[in-house]
C-alpha positions as CSV (number, residue, x, y, z in Angstrom):
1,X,168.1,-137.3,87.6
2,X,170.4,-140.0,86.4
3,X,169.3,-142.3,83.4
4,X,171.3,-144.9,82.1
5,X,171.0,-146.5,79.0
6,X,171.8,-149.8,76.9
7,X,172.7,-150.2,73.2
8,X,171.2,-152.8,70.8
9,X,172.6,-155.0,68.0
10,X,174.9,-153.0,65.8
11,X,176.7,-151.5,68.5
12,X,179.4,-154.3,68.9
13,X,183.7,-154.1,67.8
14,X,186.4,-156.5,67.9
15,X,188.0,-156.3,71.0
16,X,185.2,-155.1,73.2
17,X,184.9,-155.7,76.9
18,X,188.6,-157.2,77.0
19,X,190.0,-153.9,79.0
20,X,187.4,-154.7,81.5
21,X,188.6,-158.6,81.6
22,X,191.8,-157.6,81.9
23,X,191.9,-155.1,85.0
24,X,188.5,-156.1,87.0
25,X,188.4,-159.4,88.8
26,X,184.9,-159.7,89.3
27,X,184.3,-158.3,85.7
28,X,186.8,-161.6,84.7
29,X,184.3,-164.0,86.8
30,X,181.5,-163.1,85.4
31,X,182.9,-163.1,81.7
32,X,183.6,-166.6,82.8
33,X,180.5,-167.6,84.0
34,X,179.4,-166.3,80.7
35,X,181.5,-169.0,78.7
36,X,180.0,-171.6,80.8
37,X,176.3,-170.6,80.8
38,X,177.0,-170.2,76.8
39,X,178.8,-173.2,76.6
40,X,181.4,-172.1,73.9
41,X,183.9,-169.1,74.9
42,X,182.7,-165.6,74.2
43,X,184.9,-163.9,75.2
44,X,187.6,-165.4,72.4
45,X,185.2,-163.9,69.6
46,X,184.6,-160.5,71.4
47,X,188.3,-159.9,72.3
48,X,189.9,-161.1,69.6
49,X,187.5,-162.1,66.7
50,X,186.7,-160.9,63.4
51,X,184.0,-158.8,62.6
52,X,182.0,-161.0,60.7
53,X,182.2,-163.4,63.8
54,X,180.7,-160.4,65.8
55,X,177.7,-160.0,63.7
56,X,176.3,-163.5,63.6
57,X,173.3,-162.5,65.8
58,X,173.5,-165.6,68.0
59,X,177.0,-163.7,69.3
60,X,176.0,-160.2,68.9
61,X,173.3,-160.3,70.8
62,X,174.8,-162.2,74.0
63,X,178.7,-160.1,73.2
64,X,176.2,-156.6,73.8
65,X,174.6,-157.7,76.7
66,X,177.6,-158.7,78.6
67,X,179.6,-156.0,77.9
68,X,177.0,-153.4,79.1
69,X,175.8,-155.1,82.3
70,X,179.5,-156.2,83.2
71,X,180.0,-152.8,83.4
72,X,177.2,-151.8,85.3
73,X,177.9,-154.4,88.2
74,X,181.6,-153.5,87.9
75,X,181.2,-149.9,88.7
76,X,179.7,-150.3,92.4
77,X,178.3,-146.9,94.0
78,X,178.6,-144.9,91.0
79,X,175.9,-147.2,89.2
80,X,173.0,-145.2,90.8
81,X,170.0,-145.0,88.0
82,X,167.4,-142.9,88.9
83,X,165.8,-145.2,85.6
84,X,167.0,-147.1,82.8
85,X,166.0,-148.2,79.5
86,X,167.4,-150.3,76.5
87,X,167.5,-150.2,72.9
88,X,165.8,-153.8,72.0
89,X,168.5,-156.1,72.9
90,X,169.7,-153.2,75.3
91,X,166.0,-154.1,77.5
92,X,167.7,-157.2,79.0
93,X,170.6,-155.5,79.9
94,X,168.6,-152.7,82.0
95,X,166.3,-155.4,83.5
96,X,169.4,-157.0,85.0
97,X,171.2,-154.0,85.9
98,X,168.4,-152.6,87.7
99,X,168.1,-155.9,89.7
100,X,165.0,-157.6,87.9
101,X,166.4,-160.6,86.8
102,X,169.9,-162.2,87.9
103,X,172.7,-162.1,85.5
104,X,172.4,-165.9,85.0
105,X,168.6,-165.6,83.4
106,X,169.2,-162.9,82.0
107,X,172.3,-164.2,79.6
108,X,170.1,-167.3,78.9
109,X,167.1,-165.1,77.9
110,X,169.1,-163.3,75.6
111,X,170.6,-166.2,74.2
112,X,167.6,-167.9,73.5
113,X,166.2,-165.1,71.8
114,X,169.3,-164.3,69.3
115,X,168.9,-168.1,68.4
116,X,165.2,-167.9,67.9
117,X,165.3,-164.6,65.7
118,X,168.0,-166.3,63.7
119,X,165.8,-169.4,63.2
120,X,163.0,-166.8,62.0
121,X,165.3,-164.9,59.7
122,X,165.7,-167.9,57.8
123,X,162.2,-169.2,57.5
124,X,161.7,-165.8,56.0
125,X,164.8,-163.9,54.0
126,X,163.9,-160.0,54.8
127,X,165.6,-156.8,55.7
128,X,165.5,-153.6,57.4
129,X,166.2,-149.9,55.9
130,X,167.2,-146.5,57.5
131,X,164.4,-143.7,56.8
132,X,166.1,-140.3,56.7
133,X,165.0,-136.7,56.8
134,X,160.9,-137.8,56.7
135,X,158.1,-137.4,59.2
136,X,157.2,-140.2,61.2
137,X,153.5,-140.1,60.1
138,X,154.5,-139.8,56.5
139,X,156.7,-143.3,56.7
140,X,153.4,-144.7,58.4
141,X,151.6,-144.1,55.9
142,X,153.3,-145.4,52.9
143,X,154.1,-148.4,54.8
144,X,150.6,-149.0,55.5
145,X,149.6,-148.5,51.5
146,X,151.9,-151.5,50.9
147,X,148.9,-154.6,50.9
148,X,150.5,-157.3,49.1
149,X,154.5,-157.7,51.3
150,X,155.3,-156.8,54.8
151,X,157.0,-153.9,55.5
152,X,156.3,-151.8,59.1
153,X,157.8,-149.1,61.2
154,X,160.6,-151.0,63.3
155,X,162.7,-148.3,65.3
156,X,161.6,-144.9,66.1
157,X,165.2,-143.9,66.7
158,X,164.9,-140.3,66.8
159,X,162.8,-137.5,64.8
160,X,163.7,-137.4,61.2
161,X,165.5,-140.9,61.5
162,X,163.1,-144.0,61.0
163,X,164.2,-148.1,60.6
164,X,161.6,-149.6,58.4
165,X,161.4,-153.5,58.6
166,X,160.2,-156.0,56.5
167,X,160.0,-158.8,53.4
168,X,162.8,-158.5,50.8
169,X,160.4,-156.8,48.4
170,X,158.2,-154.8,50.7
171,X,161.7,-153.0,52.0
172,X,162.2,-152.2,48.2
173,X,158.8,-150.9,47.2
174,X,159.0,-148.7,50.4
175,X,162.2,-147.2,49.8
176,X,161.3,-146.3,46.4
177,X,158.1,-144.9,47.3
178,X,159.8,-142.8,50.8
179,X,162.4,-141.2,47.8
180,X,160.4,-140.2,45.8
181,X,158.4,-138.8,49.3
182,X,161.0,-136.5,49.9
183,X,163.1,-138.5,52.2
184,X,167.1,-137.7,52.3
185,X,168.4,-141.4,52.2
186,X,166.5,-145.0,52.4
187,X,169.3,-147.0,53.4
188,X,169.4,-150.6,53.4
189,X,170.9,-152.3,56.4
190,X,173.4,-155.2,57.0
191,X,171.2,-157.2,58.7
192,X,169.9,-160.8,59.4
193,X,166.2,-160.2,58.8
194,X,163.3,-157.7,59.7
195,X,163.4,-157.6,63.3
196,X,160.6,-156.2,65.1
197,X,158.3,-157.2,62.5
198,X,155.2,-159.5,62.0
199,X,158.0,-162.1,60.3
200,X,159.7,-162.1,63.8
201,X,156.0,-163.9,65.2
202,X,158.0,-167.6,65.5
203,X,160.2,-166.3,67.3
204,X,158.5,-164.3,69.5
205,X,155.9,-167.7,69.8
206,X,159.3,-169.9,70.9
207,X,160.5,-167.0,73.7
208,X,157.5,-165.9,75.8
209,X,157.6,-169.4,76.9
210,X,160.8,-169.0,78.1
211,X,160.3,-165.5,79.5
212,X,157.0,-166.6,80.9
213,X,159.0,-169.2,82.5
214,X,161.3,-167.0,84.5
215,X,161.5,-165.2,87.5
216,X,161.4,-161.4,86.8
217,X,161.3,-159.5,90.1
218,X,160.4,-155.2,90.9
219,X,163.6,-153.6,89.2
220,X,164.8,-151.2,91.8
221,X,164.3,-148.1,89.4
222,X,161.8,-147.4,87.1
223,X,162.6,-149.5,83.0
224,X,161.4,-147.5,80.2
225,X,160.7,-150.3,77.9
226,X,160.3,-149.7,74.1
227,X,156.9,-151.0,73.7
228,X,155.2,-148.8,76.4
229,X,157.6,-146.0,76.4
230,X,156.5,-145.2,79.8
231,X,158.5,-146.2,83.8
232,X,157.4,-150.1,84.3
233,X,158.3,-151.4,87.7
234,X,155.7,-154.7,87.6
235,X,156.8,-158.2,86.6
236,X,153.6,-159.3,85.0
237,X,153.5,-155.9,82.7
238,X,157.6,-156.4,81.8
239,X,157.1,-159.9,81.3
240,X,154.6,-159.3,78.8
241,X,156.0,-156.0,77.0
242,X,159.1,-158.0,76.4
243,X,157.5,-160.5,74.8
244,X,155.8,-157.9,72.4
245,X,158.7,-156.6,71.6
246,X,160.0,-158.8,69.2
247,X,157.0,-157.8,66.8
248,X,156.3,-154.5,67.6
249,X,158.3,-151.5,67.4
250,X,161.2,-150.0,69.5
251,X,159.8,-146.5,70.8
252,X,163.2,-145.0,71.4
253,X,162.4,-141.3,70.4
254,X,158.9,-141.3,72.6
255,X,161.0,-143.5,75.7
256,X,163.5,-140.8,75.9
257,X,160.9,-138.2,75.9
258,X,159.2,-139.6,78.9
259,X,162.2,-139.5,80.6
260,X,163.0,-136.4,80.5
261,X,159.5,-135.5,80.9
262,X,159.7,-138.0,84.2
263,X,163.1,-135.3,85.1
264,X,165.8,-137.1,83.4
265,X,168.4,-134.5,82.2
266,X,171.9,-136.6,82.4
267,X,172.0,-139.8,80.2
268,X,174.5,-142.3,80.6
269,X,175.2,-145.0,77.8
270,X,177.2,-148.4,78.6
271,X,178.0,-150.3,76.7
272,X,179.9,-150.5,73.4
273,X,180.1,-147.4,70.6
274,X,177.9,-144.0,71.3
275,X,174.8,-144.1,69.5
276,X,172.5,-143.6,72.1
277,X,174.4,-140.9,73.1
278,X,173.9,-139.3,69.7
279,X,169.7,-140.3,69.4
280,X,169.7,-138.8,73.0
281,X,171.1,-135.7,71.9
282,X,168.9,-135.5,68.3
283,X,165.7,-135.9,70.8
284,X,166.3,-133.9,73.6
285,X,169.6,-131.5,73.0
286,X,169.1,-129.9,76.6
287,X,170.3,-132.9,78.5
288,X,173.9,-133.9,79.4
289,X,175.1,-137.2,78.1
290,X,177.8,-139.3,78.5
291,X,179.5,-143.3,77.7
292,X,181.1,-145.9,79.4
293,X,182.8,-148.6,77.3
């Protein structure tokens, strides 16, 4: 059984997506569109902007999402999922390639919800950091004996490799307190704040209105979503996982593992760079996997 899956912020280059611009015409219409819905021109700053462009989250996020469900709609009978699944951002992008919300609301969603986690990043100046080589119950547990910042689990990328999330100081304390644990590296991240943390609440307040607000329909293959980790194919349930997913953390290790369990054993990643690929691999080295960029 087929699974295709969708990379999240991090995963973007200079000069992404512009092959596809070039030699697909609908892949050229919808890029298009995507300057219009946006109302500034994308597509300039993926093809041919710098990096730091790229990494403002309010382009990241929108760059990721087009590039990996462009593809999708450009590659016709060969786009067959038996399930999909994202990594955070990556959700939206499986929602709309597996038909559950139109390209249009699903761009806007996304947009809206770069713009509101940059507003919460700087209401509250925080970080994330990479957890190597530690168990997962063992970075629980030192997060949780941290009472006076906020600092939680954020993404369960794969066993042995944990993103902790948090306030400026509670991402310090932690990473002192996982090294001296035992863990190989605690490895701050370049990133805008501590997403899928408590300090992402204002944003996740100014979105469910807008996610409430639109018209999610039965995808036409099971979505593994990262706050369930299971197959969701009911509106009212995405809707509302989607919305906790902006504070609560991506289960990518125990989505994947479902899967397989569910009879994936040939992943598919599309979108830009390969990291899925490589957390796929980490979790369950039995299955075949593959990208499309």
């Amino acid at each position: 059984m087929k699974a295709f899956v969708f990379p999240g912020q991090g995963a973007q280059f200079v000069g992404m997506g512009k092959d596809l611009y070039e030699t697909s015409p609908v892949a050229k219409e919808m890029f298009e569109k995507a300057n219009e819905i946006l109302g500034f021109r994308i597509t300039d700053l993926m093809f041919a902007g710098t990096d730091e462009d790229l990494r403002q989250t309010k382009v990241t996020q929108p760059a990721i999402f087009l590039h990996s469900v462009i593809l999708a709609k450009t590659m016709g009978d060969d786009f067959k999922p038996d399930m999909v699944a994202g990594h955070s951002l990556g959700e939206f992008s499986a929602l709309v390639a597996a038909n559950a919300l139109s390209f249009e609301d699903g761009l806007t969603l996304v947009y809206k919800r770069a713009l509101a986690m940059q507003k919460a990043c700087e209401l509250n100046p925080s970080t994330m950091a990479a957890i190597l080589a530690l168990p997962d119950a063992k970075v629980e547990d030192i997060c949780a004996s941290i009472k006076d910042e906020v600092v939680v689990p954020a993404n369960y990328n794969c066993p042995g490799q944990i993103v902790i999330s948090g306030s400026m100081a509670g991402i310090d304390k932690a990473c002192e307190l996982l090294l001296a644990a035992g863990a190989k590296r605690a490895l701050k991240l370049k990133v805008g704040g501590a997403f899928h943390s408590p300090l992402m609440e204002p944003a996740k307040v100014e979105l469910s209105e807008a996610i409430n607000s639109t018209e999610i329909s039965a995808p036409t293959c099971p979505v593994y979503q990262n706050v369930s980790t299971i197959g969701e194919t009911e509106p009212a349930v995405i809707k509302a996982n989607l919305i906790a997913q902006l504070t609560a953390p991506v289960k990518w290790t125990q989505s994947v593992q479902h899967m397989v369990a569910d009879g994936a054993n040939e992943f598919i990643e599309l979108g830009p760079g390969n990291v899925l690929q490589g957390l796929v691999k980490k979790i369950a080295p039995e299955v075949a996997t593959s990208g499309k960029q």
